[in-house]
C-alpha positions in Angstrom: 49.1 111.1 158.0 50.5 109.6 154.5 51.4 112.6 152.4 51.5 109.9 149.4 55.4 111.1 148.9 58.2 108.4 149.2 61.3 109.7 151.7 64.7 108.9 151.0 64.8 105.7 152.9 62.0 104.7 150.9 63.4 105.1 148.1 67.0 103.5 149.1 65.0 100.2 150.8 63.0 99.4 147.0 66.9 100.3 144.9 67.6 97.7 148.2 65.0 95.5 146.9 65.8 95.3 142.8 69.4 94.5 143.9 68.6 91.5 145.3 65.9 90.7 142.9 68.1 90.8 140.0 71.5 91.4 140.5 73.7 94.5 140.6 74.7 93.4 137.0 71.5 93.4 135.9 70.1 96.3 136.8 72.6 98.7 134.2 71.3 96.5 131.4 67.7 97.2 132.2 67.8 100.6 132.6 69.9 100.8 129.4 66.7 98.7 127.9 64.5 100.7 129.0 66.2 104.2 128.3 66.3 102.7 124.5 62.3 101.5 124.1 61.8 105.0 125.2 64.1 106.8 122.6 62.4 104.7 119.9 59.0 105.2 121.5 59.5 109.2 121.1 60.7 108.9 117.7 57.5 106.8 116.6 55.3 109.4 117.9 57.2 112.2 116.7 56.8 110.5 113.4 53.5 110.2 113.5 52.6 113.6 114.2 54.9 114.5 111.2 52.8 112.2 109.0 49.6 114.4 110.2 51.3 117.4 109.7 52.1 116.4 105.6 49.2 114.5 105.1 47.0 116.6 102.5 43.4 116.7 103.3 41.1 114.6 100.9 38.0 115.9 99.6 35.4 113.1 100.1 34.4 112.0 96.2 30.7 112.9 95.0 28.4 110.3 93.3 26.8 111.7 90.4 23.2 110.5 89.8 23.4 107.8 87.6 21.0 108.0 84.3 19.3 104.9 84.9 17.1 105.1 87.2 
């Protein structure tokens, strides 16, 4: 019986619901927020995977027997 997908009026009673949580003024500032941690979030990652990608691979360093044992 519950297909798991929200319809329309769904949707339009929660939008409903965050306007009179926090104000129609608000909501543009939070999305705007939230639009922005994401952008920076991307470009973190993206610069991460660019620091894999020129990272030169390390040999690991072999001991040599010492003499006095």
């Amino acid at each position: 019986m519950f297909s798991g997908a929200m319809s329309p009026t769904h949707w339009l009673l929660v939008l409903l619901v965050l306007v009179v949580l926090f104000g129609a003024k608000k909501l543009p500032e939070a999305a705007r927020g939230l639009g922005r941690s994401a952008r920076i979030l991307k470009s973190e990652v993206s610069g991460l995977h660019e620091d894999d990608a020129k990272k030169p691979e390390t040999k690991p360093i072999e001991s040599k027997p010492s003499a006095e044992a």
